[in-house]
PDB file with one MODEL, atoms N, CA, C and O in Angstrom:
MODEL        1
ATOM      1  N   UNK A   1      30.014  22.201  17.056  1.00  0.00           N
ATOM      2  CA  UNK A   1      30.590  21.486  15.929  1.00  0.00           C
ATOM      3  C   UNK A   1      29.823  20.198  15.639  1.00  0.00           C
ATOM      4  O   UNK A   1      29.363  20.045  14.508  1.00  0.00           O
ATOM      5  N   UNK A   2      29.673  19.394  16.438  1.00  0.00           N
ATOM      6  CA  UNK A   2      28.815  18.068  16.518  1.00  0.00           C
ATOM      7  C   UNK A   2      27.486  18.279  15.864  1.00  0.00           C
ATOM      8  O   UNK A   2      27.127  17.602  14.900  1.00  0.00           O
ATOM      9  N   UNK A   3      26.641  19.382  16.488  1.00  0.00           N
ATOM     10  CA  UNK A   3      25.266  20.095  15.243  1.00  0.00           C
ATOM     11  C   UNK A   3      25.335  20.185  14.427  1.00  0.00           C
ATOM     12  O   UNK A   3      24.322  20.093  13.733  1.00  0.00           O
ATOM     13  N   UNK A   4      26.897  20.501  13.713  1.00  0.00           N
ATOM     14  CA  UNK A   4      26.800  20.836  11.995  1.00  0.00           C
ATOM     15  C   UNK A   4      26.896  19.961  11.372  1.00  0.00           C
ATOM     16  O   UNK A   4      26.225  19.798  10.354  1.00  0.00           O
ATOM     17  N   UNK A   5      28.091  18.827  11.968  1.00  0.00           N
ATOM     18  CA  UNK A   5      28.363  17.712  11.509  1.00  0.00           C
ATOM     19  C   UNK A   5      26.897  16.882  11.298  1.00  0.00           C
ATOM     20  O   UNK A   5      26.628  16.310  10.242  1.00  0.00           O
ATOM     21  N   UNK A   6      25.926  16.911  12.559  1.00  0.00           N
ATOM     22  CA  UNK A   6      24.932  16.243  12.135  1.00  0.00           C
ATOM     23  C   UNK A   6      23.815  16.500  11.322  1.00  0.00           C
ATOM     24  O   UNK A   6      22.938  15.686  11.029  1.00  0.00           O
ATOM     25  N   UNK A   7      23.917  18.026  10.870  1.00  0.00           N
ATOM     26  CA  UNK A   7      23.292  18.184  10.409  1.00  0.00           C
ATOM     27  C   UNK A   7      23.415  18.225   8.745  1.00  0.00           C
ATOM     28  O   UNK A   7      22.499  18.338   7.931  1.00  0.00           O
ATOM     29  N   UNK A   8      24.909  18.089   8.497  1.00  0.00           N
ATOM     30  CA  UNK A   8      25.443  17.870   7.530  1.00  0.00           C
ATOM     31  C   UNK A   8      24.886  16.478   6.617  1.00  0.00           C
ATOM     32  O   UNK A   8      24.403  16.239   5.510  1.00  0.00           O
ATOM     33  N   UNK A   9      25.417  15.535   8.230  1.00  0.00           N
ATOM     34  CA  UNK A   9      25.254  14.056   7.742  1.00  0.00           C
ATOM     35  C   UNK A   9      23.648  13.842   7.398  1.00  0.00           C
ATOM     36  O   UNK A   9      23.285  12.995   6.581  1.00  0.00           O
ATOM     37  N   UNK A  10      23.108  14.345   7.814  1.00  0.00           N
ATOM     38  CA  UNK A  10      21.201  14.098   7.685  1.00  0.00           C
ATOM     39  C   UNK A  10      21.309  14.059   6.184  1.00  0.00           C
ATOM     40  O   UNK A  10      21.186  13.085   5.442  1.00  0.00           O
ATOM     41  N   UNK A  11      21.676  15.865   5.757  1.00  0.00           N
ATOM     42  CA  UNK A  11      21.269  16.206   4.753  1.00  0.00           C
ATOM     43  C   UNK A  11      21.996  15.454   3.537  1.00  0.00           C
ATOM     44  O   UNK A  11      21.526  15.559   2.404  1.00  0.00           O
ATOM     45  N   UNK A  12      22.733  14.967   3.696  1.00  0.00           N
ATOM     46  CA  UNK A  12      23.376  14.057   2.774  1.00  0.00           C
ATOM     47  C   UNK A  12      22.564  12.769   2.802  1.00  0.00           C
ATOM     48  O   UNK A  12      22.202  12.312   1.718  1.00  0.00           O
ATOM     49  N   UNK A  13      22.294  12.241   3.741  1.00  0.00           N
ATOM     50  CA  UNK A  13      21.613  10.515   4.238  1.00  0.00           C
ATOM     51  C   UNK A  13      19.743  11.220   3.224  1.00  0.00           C
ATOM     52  O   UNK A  13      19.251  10.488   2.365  1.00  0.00           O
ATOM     53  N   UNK A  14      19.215  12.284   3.496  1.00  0.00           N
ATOM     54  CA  UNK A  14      17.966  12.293   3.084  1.00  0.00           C
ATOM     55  C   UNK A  14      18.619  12.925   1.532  1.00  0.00           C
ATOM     56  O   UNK A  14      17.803  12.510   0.709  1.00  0.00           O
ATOM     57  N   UNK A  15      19.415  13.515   0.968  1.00  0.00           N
ATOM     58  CA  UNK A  15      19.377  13.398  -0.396  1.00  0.00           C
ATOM     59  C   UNK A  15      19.823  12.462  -1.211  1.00  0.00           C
ATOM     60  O   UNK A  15      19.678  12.623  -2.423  1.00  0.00           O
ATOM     61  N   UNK A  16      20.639  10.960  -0.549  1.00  0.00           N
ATOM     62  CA  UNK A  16      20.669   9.438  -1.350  1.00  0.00           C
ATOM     63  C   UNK A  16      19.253   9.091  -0.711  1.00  0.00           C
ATOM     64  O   UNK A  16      18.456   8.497  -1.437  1.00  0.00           O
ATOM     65  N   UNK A  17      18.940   9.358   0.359  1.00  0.00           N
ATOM     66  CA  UNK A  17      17.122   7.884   0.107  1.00  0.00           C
ATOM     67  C   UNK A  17      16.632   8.914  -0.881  1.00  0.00           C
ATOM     68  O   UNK A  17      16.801   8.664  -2.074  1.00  0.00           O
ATOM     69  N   UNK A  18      16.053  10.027  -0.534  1.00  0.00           N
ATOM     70  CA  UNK A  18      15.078  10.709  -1.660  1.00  0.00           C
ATOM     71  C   UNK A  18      15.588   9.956  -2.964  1.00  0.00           C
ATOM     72  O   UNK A  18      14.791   9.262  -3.595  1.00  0.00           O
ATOM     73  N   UNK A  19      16.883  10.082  -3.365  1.00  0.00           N
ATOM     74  CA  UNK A  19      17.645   9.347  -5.071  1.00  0.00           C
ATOM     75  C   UNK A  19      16.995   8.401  -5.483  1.00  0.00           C
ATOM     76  O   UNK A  19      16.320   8.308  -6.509  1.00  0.00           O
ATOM     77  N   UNK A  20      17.303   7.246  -4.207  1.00  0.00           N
ATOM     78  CA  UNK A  20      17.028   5.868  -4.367  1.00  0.00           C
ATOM     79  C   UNK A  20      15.698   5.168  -4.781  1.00  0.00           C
ATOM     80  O   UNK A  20      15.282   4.878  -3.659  1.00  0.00           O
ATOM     81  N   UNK A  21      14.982   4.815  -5.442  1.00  0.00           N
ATOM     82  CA  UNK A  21      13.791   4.248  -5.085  1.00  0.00           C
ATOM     83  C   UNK A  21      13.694   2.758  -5.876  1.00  0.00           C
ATOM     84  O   UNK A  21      14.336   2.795  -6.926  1.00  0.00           O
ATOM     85  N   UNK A  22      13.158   1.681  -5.667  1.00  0.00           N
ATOM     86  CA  UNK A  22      13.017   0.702  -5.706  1.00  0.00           C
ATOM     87  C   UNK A  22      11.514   0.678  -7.063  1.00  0.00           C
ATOM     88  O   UNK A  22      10.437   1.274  -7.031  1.00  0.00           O
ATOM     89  N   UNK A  23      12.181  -0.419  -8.275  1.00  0.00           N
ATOM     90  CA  UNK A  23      11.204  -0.024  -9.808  1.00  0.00           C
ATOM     91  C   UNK A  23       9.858  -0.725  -8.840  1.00  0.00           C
ATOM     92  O   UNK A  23       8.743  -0.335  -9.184  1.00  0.00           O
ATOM     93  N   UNK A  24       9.896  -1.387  -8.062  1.00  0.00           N
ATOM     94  CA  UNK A  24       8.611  -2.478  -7.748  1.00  0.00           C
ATOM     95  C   UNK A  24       7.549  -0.970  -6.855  1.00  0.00           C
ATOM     96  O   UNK A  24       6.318  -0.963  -6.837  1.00  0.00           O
ATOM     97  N   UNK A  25       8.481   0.189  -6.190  1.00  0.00           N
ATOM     98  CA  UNK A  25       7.917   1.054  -5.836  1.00  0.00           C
ATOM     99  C   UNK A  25       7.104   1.792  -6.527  1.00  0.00           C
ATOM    100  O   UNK A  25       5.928   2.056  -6.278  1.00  0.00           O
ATOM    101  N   UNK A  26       7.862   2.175  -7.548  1.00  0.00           N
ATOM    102  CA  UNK A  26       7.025   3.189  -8.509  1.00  0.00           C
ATOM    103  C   UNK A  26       6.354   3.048  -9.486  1.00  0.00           C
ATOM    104  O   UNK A  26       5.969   3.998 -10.168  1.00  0.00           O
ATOM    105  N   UNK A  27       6.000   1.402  -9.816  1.00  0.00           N
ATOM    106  CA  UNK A  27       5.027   0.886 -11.076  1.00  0.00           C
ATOM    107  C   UNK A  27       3.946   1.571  -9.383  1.00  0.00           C
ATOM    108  O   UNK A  27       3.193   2.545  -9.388  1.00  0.00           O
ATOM    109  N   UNK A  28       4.201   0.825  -8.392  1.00  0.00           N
ATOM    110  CA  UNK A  28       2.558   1.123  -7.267  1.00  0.00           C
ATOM    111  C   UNK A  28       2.618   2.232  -7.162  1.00  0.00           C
ATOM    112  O   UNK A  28       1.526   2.432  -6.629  1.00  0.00           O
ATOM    113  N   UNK A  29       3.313   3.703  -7.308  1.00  0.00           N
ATOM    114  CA  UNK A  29       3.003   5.212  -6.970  1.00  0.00           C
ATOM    115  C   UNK A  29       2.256   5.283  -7.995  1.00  0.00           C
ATOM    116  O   UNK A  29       1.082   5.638  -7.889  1.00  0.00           O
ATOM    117  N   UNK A  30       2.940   4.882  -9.433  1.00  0.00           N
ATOM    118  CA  UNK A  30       2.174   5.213 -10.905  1.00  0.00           C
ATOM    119  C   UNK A  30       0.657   4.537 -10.654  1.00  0.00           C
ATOM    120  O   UNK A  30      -0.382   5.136 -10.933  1.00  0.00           O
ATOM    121  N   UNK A  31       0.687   3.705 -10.301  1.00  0.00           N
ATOM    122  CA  UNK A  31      -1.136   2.880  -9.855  1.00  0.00           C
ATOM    123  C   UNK A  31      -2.174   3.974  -9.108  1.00  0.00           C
ATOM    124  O   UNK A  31      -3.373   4.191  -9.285  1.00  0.00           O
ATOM    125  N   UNK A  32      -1.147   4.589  -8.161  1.00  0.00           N
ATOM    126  CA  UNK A  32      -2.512   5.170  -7.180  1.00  0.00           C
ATOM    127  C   UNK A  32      -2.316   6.817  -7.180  1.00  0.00           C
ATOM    128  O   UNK A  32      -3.214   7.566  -6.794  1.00  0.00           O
ATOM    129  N   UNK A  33      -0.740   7.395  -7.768  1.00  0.00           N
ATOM    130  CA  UNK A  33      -1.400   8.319  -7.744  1.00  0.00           C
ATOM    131  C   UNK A  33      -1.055   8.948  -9.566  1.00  0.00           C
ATOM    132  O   UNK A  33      -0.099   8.753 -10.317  1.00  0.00           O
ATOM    133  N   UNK A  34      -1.966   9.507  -9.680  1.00  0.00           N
ATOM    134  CA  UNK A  34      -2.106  10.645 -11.151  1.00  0.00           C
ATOM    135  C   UNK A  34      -2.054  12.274 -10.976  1.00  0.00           C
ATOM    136  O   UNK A  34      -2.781  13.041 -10.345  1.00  0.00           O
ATOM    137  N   UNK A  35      -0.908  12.487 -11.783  1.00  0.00           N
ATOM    138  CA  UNK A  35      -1.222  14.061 -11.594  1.00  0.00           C
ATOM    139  C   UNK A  35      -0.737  14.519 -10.240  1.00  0.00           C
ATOM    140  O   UNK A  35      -1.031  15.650  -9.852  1.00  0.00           O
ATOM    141  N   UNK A  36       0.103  13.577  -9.382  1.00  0.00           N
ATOM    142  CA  UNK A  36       0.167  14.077  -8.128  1.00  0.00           C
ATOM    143  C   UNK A  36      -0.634  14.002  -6.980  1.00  0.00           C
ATOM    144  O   UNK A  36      -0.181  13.979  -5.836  1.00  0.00           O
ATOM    145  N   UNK A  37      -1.902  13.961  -7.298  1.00  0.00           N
ATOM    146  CA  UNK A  37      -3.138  13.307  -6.553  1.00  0.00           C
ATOM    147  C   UNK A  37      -3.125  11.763  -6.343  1.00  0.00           C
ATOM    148  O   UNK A  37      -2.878  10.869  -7.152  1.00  0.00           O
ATOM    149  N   UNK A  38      -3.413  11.714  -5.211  1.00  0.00           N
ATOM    150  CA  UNK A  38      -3.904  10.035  -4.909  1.00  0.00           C
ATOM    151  C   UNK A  38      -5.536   9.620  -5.159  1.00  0.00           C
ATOM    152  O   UNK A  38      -6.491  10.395  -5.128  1.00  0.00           O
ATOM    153  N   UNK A  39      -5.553   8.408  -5.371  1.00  0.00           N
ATOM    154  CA  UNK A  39      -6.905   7.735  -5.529  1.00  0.00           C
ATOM    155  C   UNK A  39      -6.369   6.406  -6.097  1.00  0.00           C
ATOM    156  O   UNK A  39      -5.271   6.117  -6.572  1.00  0.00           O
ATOM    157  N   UNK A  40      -7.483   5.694  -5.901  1.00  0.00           N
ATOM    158  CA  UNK A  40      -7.919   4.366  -5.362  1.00  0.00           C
ATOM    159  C   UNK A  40      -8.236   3.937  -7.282  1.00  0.00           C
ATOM    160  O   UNK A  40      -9.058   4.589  -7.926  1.00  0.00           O
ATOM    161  N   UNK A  41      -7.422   2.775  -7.915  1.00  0.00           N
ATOM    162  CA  UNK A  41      -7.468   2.801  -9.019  1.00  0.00           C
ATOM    163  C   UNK A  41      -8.894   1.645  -8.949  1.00  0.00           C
ATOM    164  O   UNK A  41      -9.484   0.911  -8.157  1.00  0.00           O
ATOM    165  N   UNK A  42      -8.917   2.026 -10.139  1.00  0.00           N
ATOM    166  CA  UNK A  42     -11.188   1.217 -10.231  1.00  0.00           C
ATOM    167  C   UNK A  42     -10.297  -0.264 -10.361  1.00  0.00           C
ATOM    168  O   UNK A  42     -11.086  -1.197 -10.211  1.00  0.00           O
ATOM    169  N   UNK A  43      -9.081  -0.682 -10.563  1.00  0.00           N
ATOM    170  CA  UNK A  43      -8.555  -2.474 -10.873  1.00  0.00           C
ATOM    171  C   UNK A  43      -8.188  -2.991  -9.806  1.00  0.00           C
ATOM    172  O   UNK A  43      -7.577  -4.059  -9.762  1.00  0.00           O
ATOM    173  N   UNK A  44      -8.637  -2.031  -8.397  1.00  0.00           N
ATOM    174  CA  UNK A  44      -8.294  -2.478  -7.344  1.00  0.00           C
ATOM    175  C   UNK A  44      -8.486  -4.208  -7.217  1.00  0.00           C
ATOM    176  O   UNK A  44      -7.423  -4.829  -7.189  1.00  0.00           O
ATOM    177  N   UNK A  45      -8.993  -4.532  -7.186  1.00  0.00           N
ATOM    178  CA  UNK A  45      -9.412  -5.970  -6.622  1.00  0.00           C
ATOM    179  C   UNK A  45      -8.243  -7.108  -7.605  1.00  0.00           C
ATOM    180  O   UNK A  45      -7.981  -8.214  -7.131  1.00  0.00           O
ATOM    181  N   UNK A  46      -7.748  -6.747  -8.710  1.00  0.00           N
ATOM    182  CA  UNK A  46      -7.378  -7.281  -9.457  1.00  0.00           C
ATOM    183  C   UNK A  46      -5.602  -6.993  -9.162  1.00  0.00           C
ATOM    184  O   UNK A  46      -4.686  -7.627  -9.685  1.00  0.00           O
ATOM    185  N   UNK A  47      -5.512  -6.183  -8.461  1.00  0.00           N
ATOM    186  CA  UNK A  47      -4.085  -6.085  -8.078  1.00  0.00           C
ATOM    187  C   UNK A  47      -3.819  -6.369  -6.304  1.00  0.00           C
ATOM    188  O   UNK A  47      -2.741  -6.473  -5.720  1.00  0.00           O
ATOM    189  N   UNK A  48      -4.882  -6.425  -5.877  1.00  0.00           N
ATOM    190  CA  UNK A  48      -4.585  -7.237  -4.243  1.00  0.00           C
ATOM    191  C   UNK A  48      -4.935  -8.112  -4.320  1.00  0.00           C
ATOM    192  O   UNK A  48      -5.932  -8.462  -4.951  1.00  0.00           O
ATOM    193  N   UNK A  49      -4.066  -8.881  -3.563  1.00  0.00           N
ATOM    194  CA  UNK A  49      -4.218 -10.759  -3.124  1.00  0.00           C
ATOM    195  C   UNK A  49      -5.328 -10.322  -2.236  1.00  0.00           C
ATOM    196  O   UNK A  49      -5.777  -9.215  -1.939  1.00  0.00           O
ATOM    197  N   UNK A  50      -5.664 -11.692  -1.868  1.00  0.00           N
ATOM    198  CA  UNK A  50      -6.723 -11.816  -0.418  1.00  0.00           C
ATOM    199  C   UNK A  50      -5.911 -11.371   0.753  1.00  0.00           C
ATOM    200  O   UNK A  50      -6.383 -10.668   1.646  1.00  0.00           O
ATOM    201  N   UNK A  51      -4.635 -11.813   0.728  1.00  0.00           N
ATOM    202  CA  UNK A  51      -3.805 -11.817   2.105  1.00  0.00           C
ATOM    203  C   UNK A  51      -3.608 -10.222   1.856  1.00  0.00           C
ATOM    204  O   UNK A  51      -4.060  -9.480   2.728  1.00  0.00           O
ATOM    205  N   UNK A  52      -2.948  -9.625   0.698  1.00  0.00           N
ATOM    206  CA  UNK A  52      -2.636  -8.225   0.787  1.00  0.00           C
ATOM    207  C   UNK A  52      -3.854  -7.444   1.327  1.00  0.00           C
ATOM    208  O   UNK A  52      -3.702  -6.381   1.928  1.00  0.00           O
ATOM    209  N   UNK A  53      -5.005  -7.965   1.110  1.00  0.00           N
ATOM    210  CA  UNK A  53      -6.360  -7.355   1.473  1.00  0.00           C
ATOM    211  C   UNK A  53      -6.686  -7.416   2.921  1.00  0.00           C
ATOM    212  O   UNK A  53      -7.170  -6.561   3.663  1.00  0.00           O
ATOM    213  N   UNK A  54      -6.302  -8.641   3.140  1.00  0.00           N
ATOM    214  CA  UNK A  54      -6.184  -8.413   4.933  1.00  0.00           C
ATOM    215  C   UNK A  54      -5.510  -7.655   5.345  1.00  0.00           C
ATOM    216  O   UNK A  54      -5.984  -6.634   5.844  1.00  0.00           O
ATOM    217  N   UNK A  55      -3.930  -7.907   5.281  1.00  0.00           N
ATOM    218  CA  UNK A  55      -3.008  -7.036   6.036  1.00  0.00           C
ATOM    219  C   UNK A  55      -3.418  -5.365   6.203  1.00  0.00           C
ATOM    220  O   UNK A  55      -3.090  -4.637   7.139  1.00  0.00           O
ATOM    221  N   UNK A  56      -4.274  -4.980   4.946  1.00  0.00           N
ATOM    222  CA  UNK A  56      -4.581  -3.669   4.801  1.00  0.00           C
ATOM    223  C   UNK A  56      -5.715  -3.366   6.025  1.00  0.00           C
ATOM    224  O   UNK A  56      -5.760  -2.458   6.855  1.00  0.00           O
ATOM    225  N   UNK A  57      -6.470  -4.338   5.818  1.00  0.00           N
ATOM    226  CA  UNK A  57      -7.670  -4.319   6.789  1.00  0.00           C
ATOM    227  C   UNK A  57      -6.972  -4.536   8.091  1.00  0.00           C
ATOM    228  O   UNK A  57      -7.121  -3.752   9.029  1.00  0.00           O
ATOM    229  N   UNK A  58      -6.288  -5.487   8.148  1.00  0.00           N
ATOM    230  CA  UNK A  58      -5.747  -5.429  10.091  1.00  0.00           C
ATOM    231  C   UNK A  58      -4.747  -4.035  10.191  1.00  0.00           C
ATOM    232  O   UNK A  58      -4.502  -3.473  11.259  1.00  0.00           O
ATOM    233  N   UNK A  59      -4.380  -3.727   9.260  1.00  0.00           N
ATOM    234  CA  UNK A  59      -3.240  -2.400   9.735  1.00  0.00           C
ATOM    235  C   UNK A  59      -4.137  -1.173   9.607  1.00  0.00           C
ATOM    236  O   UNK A  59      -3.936  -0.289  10.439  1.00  0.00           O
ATOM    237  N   UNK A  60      -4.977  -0.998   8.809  1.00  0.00           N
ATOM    238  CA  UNK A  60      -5.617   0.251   8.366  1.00  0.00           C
ATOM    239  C   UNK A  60      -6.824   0.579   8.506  1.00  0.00           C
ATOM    240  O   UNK A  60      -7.257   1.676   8.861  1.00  0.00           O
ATOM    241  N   UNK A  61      -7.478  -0.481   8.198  1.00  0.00           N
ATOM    242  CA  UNK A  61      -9.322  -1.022   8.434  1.00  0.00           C
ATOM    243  C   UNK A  61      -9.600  -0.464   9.460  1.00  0.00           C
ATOM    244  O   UNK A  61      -8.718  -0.195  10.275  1.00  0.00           O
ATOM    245  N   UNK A  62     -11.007  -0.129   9.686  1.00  0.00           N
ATOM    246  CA  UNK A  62     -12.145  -0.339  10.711  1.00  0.00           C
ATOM    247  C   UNK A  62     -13.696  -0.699  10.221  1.00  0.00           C
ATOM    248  O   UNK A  62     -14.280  -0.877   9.152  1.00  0.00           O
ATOM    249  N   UNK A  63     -13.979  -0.700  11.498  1.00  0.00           N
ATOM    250  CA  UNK A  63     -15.627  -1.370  11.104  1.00  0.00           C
ATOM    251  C   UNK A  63     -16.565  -0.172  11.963  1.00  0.00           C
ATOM    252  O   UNK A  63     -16.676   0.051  13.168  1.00  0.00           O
ATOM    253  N   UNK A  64     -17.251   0.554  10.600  1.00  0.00           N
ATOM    254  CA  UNK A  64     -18.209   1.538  11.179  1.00  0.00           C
ATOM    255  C   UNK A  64     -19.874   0.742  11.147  1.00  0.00           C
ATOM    256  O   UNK A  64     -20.596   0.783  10.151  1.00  0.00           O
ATOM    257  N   UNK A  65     -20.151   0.235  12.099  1.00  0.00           N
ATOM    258  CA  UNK A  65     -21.401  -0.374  11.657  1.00  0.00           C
ATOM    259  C   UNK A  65     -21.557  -1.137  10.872  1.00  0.00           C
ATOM    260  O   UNK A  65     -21.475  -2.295  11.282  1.00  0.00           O
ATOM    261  N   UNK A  66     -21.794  -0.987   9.675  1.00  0.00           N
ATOM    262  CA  UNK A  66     -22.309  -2.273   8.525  1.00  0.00           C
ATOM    263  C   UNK A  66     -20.922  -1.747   7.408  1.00  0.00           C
ATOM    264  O   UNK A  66     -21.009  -2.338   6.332  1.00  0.00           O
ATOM    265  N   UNK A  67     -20.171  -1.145   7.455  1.00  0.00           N
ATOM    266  CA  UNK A  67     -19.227  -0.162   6.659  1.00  0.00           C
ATOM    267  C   UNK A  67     -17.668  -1.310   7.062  1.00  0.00           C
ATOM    268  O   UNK A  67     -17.761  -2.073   8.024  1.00  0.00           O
ATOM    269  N   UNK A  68     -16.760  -1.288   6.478  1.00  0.00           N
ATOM    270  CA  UNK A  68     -16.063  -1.613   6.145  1.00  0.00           C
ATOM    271  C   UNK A  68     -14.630  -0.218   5.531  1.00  0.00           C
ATOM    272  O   UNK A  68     -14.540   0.070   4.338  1.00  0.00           O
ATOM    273  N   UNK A  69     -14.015   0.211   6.242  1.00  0.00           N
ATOM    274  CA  UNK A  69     -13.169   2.009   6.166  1.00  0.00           C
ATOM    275  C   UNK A  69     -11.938   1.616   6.061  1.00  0.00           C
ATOM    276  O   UNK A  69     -11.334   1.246   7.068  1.00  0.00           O
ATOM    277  N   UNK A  70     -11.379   1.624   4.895  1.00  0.00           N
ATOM    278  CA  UNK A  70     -10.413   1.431   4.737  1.00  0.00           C
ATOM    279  C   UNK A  70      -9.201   2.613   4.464  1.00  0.00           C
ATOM    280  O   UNK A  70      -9.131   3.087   3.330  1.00  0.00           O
ATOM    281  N   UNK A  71      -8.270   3.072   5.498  1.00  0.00           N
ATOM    282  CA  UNK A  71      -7.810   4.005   5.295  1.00  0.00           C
ATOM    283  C   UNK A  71      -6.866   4.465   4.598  1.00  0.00           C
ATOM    284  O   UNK A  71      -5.826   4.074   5.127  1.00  0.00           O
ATOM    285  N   UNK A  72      -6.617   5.139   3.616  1.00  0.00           N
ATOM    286  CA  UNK A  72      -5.529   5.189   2.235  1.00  0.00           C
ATOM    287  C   UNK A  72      -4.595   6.735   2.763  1.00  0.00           C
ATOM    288  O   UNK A  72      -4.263   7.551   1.903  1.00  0.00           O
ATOM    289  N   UNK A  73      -4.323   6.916   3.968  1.00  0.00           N
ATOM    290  CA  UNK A  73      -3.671   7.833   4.674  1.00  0.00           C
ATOM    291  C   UNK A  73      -2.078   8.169   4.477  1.00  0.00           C
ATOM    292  O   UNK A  73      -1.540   9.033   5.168  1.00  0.00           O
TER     293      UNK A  73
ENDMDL
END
């Protein structure tokens, strides 16, 4: 009984977040992805701060040699 119940409660808890989404979220989905596909919009530089540009680089970054890899995963 406890399995159904929880599995009940999931499926209810993941069909309000899926509902929910936040407008500041989806102007940035509409930015990066088109068509369903992701990519890297060419105004990049013009929509990250310096600091947003770090945080990306300390959370995501690496350094291949002279390269700079920024991972969009």
């Amino acid at each position: 009984m406890n399995i159904l119940i929880n599995a009940i409660i999931q499926e209810l808890f993941l069909g309000i977040s899926i509902q929910r989404t936040l407008v500041s979220l989806s102007k940035l989905y509409s930015l990066f992805y088109k068509k369903g596909k992701k990519g890297i919009p060419k105004n990049l530089g013009t929509i990250l701060t310096p600091f947003a540009l770090s945080i990306w680089v300390m959370d995501d970054g690496c350094l291949n040699k002279k390269s700079l890899i920024l991972n969009t995963q």
